[in-house]
MIGU-718101 format. One record per residue (C-alpha): x, y, z. Coordinates in nm, 4 decimals. Layout:
! MIGU-718101
x | y | z
X | Y | Z
...
***
This chain:
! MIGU-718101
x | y | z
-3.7301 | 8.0220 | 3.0264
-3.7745 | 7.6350 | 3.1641
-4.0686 | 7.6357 | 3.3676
-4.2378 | 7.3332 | 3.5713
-4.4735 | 7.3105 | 3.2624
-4.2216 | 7.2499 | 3.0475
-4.0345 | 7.0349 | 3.2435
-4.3335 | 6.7691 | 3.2969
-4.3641 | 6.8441 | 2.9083
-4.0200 | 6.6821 | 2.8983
-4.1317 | 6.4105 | 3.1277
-4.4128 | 6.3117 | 2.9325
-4.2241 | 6.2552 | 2.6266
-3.9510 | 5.9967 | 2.7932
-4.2795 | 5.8258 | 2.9717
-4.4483 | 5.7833 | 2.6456
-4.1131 | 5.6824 | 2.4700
-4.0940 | 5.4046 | 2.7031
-4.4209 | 5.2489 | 2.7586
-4.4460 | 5.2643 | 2.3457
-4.1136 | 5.0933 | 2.3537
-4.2439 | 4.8180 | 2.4705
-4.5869 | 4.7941 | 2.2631
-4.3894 | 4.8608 | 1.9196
-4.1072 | 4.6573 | 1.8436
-4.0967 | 4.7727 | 1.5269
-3.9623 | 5.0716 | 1.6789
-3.8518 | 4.9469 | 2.0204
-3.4667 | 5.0600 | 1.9576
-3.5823 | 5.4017 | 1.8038
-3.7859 | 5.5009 | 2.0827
-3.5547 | 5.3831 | 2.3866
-3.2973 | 5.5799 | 2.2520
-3.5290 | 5.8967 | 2.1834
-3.6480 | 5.8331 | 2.5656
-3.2531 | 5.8584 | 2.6494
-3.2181 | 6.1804 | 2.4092
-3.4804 | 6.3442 | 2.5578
-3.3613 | 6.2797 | 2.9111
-3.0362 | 6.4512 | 2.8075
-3.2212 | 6.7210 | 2.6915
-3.4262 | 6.7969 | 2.9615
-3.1154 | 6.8408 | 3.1728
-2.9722 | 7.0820 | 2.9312
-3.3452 | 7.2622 | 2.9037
-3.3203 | 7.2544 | 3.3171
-2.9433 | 7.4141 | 3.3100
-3.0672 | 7.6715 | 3.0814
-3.3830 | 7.7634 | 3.3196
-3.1718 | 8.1146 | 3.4620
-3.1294 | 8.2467 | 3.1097
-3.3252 | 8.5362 | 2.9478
-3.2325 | 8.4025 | 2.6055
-2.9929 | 8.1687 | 2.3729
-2.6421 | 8.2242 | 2.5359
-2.5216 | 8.0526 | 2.1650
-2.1311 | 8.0372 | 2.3354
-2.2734 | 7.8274 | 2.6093
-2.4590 | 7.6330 | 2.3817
-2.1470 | 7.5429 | 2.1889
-1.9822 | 7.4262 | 2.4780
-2.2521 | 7.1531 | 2.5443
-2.1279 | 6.9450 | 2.1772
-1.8275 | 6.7435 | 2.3495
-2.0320 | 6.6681 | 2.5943
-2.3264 | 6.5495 | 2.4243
-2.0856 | 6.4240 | 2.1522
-1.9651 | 6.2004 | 2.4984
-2.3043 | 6.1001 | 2.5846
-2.3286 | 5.9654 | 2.2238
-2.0341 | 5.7299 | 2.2730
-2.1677 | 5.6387 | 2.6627
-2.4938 | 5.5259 | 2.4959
-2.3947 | 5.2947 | 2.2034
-2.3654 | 5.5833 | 1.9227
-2.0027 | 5.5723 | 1.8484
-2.0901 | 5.5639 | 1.5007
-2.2550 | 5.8988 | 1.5191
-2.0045 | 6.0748 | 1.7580
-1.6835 | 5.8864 | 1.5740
-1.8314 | 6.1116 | 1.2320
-1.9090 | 6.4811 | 1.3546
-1.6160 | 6.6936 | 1.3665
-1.6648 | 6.8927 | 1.6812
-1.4678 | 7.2167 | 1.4834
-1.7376 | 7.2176 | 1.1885
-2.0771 | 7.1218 | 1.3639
-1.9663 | 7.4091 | 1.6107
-1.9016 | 7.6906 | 1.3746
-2.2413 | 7.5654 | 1.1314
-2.4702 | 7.5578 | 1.5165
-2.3226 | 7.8573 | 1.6582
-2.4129 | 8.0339 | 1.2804
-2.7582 | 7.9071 | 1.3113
-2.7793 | 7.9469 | 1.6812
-2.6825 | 8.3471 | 1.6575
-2.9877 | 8.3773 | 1.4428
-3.2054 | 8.3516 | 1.7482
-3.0550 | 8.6214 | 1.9318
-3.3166 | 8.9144 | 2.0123
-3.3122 | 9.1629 | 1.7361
-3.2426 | 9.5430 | 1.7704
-3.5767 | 9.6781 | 1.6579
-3.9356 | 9.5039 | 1.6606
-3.9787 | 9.4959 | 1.2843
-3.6806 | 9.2590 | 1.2458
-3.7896 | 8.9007 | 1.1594
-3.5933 | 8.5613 | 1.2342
-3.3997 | 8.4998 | 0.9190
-3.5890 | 8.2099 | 0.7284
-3.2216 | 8.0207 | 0.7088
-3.2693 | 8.0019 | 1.0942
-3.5864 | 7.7483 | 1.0413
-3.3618 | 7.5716 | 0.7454
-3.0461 | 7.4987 | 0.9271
-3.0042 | 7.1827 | 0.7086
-2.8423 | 7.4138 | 0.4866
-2.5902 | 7.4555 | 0.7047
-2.4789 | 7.1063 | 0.7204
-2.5301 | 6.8440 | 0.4487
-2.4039 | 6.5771 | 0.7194
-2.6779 | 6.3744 | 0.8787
-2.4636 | 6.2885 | 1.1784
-2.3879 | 6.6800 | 1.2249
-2.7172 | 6.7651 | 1.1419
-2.8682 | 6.5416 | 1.4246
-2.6108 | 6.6909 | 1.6681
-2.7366 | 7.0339 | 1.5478
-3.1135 | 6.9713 | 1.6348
-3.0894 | 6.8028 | 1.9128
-2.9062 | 7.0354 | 2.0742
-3.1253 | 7.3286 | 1.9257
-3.4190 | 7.1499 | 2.0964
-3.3006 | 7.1715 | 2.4251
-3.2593 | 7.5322 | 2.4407
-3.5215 | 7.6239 | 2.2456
-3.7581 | 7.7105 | 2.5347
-3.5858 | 8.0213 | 2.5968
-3.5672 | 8.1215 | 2.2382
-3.7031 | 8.5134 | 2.2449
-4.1170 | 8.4794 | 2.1419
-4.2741 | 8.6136 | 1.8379
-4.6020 | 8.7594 | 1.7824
-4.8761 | 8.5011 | 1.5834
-4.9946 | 8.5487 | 1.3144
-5.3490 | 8.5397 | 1.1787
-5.4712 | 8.2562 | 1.1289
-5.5407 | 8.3798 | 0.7388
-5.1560 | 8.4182 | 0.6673
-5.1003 | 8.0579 | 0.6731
-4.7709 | 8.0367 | 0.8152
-4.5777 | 7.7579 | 0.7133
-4.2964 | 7.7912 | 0.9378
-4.3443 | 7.8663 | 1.3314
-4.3840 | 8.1899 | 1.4395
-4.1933 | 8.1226 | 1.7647
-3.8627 | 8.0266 | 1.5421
-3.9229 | 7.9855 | 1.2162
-3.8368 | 7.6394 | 1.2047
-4.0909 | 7.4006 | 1.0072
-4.3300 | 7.1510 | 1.1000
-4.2244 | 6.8201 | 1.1989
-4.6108 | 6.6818 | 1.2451
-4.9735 | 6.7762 | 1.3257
-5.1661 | 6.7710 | 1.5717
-5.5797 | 6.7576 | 1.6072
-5.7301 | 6.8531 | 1.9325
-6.1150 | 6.8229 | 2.0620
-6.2893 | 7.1663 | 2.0360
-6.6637 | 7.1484 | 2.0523
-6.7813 | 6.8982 | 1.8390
-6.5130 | 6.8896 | 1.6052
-6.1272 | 6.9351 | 1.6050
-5.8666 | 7.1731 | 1.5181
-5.5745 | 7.1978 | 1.3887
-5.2104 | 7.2385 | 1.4665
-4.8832 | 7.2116 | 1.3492
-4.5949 | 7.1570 | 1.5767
-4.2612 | 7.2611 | 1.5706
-3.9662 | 7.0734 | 1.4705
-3.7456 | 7.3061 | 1.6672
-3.9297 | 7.4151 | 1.9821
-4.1887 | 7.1714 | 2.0265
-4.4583 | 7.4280 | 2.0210
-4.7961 | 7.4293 | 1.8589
-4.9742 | 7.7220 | 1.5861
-5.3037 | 7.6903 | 1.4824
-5.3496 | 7.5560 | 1.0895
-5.6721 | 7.5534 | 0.8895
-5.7754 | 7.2151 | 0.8729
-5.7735 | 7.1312 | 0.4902
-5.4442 | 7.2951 | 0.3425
-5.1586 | 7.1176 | 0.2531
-4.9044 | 7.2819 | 0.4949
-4.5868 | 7.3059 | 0.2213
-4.7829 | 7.4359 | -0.0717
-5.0951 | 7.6118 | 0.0496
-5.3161 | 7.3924 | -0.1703
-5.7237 | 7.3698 | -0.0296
-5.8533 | 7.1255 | -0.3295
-6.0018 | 6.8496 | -0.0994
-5.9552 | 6.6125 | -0.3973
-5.5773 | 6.6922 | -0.4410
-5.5201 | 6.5600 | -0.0403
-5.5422 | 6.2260 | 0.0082
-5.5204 | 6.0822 | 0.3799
-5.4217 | 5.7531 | 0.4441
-5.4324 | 5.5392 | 0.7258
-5.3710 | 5.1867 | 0.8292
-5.5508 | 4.9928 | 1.1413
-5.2042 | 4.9477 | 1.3518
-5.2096 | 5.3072 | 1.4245
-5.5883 | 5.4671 | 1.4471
-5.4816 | 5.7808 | 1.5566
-5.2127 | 5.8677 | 1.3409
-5.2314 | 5.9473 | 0.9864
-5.0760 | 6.0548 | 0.6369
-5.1965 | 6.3306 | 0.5159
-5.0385 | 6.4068 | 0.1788
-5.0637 | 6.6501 | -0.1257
-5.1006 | 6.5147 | -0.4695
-4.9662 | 6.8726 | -0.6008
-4.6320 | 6.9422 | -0.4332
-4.5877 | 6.5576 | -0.3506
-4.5084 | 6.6496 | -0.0208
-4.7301 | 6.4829 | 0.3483
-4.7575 | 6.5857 | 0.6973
-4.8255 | 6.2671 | 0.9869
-5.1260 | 6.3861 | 1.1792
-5.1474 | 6.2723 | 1.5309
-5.5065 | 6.3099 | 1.6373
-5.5654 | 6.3704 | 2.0176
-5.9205 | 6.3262 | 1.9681
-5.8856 | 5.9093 | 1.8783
-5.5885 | 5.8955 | 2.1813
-5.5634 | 6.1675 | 2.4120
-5.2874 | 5.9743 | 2.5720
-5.0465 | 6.0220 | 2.2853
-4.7444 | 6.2550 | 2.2671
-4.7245 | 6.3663 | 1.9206
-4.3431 | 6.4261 | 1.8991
-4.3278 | 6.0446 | 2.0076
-4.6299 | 5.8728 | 1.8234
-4.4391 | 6.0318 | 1.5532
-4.1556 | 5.8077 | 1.6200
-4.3354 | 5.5050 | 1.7028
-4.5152 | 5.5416 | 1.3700
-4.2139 | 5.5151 | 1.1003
-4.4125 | 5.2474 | 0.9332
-4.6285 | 5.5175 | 0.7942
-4.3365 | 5.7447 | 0.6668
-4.1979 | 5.4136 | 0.5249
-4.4861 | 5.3348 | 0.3125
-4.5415 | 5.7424 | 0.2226
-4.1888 | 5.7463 | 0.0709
-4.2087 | 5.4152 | -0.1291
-4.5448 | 5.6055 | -0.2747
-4.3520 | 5.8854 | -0.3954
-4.4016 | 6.1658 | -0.0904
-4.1596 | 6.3438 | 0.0503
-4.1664 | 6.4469 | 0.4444
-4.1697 | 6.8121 | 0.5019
-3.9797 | 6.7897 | 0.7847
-3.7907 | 6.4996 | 0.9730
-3.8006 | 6.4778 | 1.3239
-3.4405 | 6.4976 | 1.5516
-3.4098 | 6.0883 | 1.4872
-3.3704 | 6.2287 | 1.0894
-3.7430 | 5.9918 | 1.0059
***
């Protein structure tokens, strides 16, 4: 459930939203509205703090409301094109997949980490996520993996990666991915390409570009597919889920270059 950890975890995303709001206009709009988003959600993740688990018919009942909030903050467009009747039926389908399972060899369906699938619409697909975030803190916990199975999606929820991160360790750095869903980290070797599972150094270019030292592409020449790395170790100030954000230059130039993301974040970048 919520705890005060995760609720300053919630505080430091809409603190970093803002002060990058107003050091990248590039992205200014993007990342005062994610600061707004993320408010919201941190009230939901705060409402949900009693629960044991997903309560997915109380999670339904939160779309009019956010679908409100949408129209309170400028987003018309987006509330004006979800029907409430579909976007409930295709989140409460994906939601129920997070529900604790009867036996502990059961395994989150892999459809629960690809809920695009269940809506083609990016409006209803942003409703979906966002929503999904917020209550994702109380989502029941898996066991890890080894490090040696290489798990592509997270073994928390099964959702894929939306970045990754590097962190000091000794005199190097290691690796994560983080979650697109729950915001929560799983170790990652540190030269694999995290759709395809290919090691050649030579087949995984990383680019870079000096208006962002501490955020990078890193890409895979086999599966055409790239991660953005935020590394910790250049700016330990940085919140990855929002230098992410503040950063759609670099997705911007990946895409023109033929790479596709592996995962978008909630804002659909």
């Amino acid at each position: 459930m919520p705890t005060a950890t995760h609720e300053a975890a919630w505080d430091a995303r809409i603190a970093r939203a803002r002060e990058l709001a107003s050091s990248r206009p590039a992205a200014r709009d993007l990342l005062t509205f994610y600061a707004a988003l993320a408010e919201y959600q941190r009230a939901l993740a705060v409402s949900a703090r009693d629960l044991e688990t997903l309560d997915v018919e109380a999670a339904v009942e939160t779309i009019p409301g956010f679908l409100a909030w949408l129209r309170q903050n400028g987003r018309s467009d987006l509330a004006a094109s979800v029907h409430v009747d579909s976007v409930a039926s295709a989140f409460a389908l994906v939601a129920s997949a997070f529900r604790p399972k009867s036996t502990s060899d059961d395994i989150l369906p892999a459809e629960a980490g690809s809920h695009e699938s269940e809506s083609e619409h990016p409006a209803a697909l942003f409703v979906i996520e966002s929503l999904l975030q917020a209550f994702a803190e109380v989502l029941p916990s898996r066991d890890t993996p080894a490090l040696g199975s290489m798990p592509m999606r997270c073994p928390h929820c099964a959702a894929l990666p939306v970045a990754a991160v590097l962190r000091e360790e000794g005199q190097g750095a290691k690796r994560f991915l983080l979650c697109a869903l729950c915001l929560q980290e799983w170790e990652c070797l540190r030269i694999v390409c995290p759709a395809c599972g290919e090691q050649d150094f030579d087949t995984l270019p990383v680019y870079t570009a000096e208006q962002f030292s501490h955020v990078r592409i890193d890409a895979c020449d086999r599966c055409h597919h790239y991660v953005k790395t935020i590394d910790l170790t250049k700016d330990g100030l940085a919140v990855p889920c929002v230098d992410d954000i503040a950063s759609l230059s670099l997705d911007l130039w990946a895409r023109e270059r033929g790479y596709t993301r592996i995962k978008g974040n909630v804002l659909g970048i």
